[in-house]
Structure formats: structure tokens, C-alpha cells
C-alpha positions as CSV (number, residue, x, y, z in Angstrom):
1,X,14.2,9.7,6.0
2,X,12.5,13.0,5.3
3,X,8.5,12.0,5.8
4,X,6.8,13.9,3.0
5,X,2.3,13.8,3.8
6,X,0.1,15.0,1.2
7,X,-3.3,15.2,2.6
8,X,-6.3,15.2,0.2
9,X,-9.7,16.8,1.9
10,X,-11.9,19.0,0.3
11,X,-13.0,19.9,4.1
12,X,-10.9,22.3,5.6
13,X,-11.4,22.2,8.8
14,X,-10.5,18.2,8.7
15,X,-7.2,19.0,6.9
16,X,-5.9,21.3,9.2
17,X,-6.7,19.5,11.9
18,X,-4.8,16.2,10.1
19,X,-2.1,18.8,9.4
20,X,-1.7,19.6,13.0
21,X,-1.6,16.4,14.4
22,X,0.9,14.5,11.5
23,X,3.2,17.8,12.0
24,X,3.3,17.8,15.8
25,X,4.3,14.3,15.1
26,X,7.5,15.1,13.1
27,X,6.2,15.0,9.6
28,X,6.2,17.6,6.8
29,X,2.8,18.0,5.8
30,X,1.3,19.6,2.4
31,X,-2.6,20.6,1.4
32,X,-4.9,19.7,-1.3
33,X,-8.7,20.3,-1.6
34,X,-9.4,18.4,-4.4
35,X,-8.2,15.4,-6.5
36,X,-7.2,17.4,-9.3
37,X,-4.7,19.9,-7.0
38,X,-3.2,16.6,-5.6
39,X,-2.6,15.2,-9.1
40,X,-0.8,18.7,-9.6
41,X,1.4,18.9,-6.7
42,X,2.2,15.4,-6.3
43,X,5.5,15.5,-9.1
44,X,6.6,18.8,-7.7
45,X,6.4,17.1,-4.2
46,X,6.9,13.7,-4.4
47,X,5.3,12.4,-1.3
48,X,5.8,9.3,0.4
49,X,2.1,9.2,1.9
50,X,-1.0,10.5,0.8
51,X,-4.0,10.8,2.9
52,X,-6.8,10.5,0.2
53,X,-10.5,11.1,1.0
54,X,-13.0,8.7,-1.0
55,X,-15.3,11.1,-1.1
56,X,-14.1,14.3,-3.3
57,X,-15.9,17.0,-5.6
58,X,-15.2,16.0,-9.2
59,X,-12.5,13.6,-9.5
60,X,-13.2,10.9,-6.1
61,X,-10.6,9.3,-4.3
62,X,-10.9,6.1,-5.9
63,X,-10.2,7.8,-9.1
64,X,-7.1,9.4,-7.9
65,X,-5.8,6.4,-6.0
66,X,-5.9,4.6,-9.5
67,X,-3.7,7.4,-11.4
68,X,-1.2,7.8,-8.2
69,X,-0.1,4.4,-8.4
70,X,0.4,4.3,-12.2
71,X,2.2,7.2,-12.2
72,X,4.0,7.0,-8.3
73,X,3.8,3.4,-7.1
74,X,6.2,3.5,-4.5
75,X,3.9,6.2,-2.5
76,X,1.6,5.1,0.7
77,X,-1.9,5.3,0.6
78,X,-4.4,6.0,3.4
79,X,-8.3,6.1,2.0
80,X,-10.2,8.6,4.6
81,X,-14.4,8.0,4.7
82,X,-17.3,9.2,6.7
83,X,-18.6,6.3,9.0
84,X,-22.1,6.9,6.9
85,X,-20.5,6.5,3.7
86,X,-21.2,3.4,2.0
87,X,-17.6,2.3,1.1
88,X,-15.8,-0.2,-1.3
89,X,-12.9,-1.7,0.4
90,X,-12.2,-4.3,-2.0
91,X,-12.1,-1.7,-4.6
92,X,-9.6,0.6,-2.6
93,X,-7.5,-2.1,-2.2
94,X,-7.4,-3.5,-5.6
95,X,-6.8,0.4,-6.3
96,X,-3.6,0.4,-4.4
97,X,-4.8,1.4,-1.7
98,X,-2.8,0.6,2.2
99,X,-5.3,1.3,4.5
100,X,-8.5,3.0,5.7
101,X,-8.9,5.7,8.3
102,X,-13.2,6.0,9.5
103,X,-14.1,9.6,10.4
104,X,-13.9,10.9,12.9
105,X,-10.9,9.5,14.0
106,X,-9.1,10.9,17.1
107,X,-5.1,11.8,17.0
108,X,-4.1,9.1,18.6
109,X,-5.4,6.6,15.8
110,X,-4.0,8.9,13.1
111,X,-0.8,9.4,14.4
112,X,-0.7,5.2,14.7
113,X,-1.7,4.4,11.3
114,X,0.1,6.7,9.6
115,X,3.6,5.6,11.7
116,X,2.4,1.7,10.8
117,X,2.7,2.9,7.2
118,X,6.2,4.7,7.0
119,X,7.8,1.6,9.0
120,X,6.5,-1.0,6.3
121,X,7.5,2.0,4.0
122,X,11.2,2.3,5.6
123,X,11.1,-1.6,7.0
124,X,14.6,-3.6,5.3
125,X,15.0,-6.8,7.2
126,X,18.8,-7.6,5.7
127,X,19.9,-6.2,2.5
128,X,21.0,-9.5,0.4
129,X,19.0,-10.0,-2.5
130,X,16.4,-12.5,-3.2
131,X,16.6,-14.1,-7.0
132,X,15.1,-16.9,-8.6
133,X,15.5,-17.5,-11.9
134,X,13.9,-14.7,-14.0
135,X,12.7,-12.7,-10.5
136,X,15.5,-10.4,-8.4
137,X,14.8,-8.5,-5.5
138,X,17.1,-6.0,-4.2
139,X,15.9,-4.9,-0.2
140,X,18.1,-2.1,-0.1
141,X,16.5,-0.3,-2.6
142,X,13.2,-2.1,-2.6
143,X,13.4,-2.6,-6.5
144,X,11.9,-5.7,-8.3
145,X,13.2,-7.4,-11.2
146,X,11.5,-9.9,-13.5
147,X,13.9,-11.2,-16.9
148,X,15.6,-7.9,-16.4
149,X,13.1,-5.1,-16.3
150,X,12.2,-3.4,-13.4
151,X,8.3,-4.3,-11.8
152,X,6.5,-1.3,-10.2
153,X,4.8,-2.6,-6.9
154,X,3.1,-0.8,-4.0
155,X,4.8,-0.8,-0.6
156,X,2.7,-3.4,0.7
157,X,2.9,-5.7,-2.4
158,X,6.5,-5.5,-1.8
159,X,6.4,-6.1,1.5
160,X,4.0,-9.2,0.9
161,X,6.1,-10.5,-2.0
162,X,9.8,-10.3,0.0
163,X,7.9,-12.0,2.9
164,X,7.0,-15.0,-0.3
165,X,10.3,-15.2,-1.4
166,X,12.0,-15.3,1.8
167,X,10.1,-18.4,2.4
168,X,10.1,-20.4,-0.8
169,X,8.4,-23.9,-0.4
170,X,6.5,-23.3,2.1
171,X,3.0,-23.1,2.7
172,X,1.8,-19.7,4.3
173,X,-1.8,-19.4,5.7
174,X,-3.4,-15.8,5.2
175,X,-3.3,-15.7,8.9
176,X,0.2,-15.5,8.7
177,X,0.7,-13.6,5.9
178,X,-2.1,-10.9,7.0
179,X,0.0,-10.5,10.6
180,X,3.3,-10.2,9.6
181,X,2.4,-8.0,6.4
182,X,-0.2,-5.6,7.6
183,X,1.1,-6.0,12.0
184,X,-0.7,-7.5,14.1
185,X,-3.2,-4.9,14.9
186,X,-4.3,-4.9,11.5
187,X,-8.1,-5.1,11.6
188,X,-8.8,-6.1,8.1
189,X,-10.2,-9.1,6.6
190,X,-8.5,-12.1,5.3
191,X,-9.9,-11.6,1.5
192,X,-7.5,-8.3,1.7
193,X,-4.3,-10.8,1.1
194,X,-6.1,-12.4,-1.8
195,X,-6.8,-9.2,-3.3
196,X,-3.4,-8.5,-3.0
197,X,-1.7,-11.8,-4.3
198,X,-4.0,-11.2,-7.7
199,X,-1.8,-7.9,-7.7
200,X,1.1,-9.6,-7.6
201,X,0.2,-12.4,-10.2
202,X,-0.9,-9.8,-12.6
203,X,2.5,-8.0,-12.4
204,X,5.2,-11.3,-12.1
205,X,3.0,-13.9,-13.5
206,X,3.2,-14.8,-17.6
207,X,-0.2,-16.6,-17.4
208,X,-1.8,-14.7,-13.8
209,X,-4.8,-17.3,-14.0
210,X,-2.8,-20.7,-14.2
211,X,0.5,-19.3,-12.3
212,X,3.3,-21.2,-11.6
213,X,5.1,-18.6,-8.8
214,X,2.5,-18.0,-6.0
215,X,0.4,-21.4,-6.1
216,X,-2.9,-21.1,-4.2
217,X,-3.1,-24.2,-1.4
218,X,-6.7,-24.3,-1.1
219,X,-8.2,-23.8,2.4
220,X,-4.7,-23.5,3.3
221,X,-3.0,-20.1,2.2
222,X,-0.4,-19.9,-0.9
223,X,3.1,-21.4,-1.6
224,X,5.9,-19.6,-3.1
225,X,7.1,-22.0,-5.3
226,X,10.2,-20.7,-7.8
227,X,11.7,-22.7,-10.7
């Protein structure tokens, strides 16, 4: 799998030293300064991961996290922020966003995160497909059907939604869902997997606010439950 990184940072000296670490690493890197040169390059380019920083002259990160996944769902997306920014997770992640990286950040945590992306982004435990009813899932190609028509999802709302339907009728906690979704050495909080089950209701669900396919067990977790 060729591992295409665009990296969004209006700071130079940051990007190149990103650049030098992710391509000592194995991976082909390419530059943008601004959120507007990204939106630009990213058709011609087609990456697989973007490192986006929140904070970017004219058009922010959060802005251009919001237009890359309508227009490129299937790409990874790693937020970058100052530790004395006054950040939104919630909204990154509602965004699309996969994960956040605090500056300064050393190579070592870089190099990790990035590698925990591309194997969720590459990760296809057994190629039969998953259908129920109006829903089909095909893991070799990662596509999602729902009464025919393809459903765009992020990598991790795939990954989240195979890991539902693989265990229909049975009640998941967040805990469980948050480890084997995001790895173990995911620091994030457990509101991140509501966040993203409301993604998924809004894209498979007919009614998202009384749904009938992802049932919330309260103070449990959530129950895939098909027809």
C-alpha cells in the first residue's frame, strides 16, 4: 500500500520537521501552508492521511476537516494544536476527525500515531461480507451499502460499524468498543464513541433519533440489533 501524507502547517519549520520524520519512516510525504493549498492539492494527490493543524490563516482546520470528508471520506485525519490552544475535541470529531496530535510532540509519538492510523486504515479481519437486510458490507473493499446505494463513512466509522455488525445481538460497552476501535492505547474519552455512533445513525438510520439498528443500552453501551 503506497502511504500517501499530506501535511497541513502554516509553520514551516514544524512541517519539515513532520516531513522528515513520517519520510524516514517509509512514507511519501507532501506540503501545504494553508487550508486553501491542501483543498487544492488533495484531488491531484489523493492522500490517505492528512495532518491538519486546527489553527490556520484564513480557512482553520476545522473548516477544512469538514470539506475533506464530504468530498474524500475514505482519507485519515490527524488534528495538530498548540498545548495553549483552547481546543474543541468534540467538534473535531463530529468533523471527521481520527485523532489529535498536542504540540510539541516528539518523533516517537508521531511516527506511533500516524502508524495506529494506516493499520485501522489497511486493517481487513476476513473478507466475507456482512449483510442484513437493507445494510451490506464488503471488507475487502471497505464499501458500505444501505437498500443498494453506496454510504460514505470515515475509516474509523467503518471500522466501529464492522466491529457492530460482526457482533449482532449483543450488548457492547464503550469500553469495549473504545479498545478494540481506537487500540488500546487510545487516550481518549468515552463520549468519543457516542459521538461517533450519532455519525453512524445519521448515515444508516431512516429516523437517527428513534433508530431501530444501533439501540442505545443505557448505562450499558449499544446493541446492534438488525431486522
Amino acid at each position: 500500500m503506497d502511504k500517501r501524507i499530506l501535511i497541513v502547517e502554516d509553520e514551516e519549520g514544524t512541517r519539515k520537521y513532520v516531513r522528515f520524520v513520517l519520510e524516514q519512516n517509509g512514507f511519501t510525504v507532501y506540503e501545504a501552508a494553508s487550508g486553501e493549498e491542501a483543498l487544492e492539492l488533495v484531488p491531484g494527490i489523493q492522500p490517505h492521511l492528512m495532518l491538519l493543524d486546527v489553527k490556520l490563516p484564513g480557512m482553520d482546520g476545522y473548516e477544512v476537516c469538514h470539506k475533506i470528508r464530504n468530498n474524500h471520506p475514505g482519507a485519515g485525519i490527524i488534528m495538530l494544536t498548540a498545548c495553549d490552544e483552547g481546543i474543541n475535541k468534540v467538534k473535531g470529531l463530529e468533523l471527521g476527525a481520527d485523532d489529535y496530535i498536542v504540540k510539541p510532540f516528539d518523533s516517537l509519538e508521531l511516527a506511533a500515531r500516524v502508524k495506529a492510523v494506516f493499520r485501522r486504515l489497511s486493517h481487513t479481519p476476513g473478507d466475507i461480507p456482512v449483510s442484513y437486510s437493507d445494510l451490506k458490507i464488503i471488507p475487502s473493499t471497505r464499501q458500505v451499502y444501505r437498500k443498494g446505494a453506496p454510504v460514505a463513512l470515515t475509516p474509523r466509522e467503518y471500522d466501529l460499524l464492522l466491529f457492530l455488525a460482526r457482533n449482532p445481538n449483543r450488548i457492547i460497552s464503550r469500553e469495549e468498543l473504545l479498545n478494540h476501535v481506537w487500540g488500546d492505547n487510545y487516550l481518549g474519552e468515552l463520549k468519543t464513541v457516542d459521538i461517533y455512533i450519532s455519525r453512524l445513525r445519521a448515515k444508516l438510520e431512516d429516523r437517527p433519533d428513534k433508530p431501530r439498528l444501533i439501540k442505545t443500552m443505557r448505562g450499558v453501551g449499544y446493541l446492534f440489533k438488525p431486522d
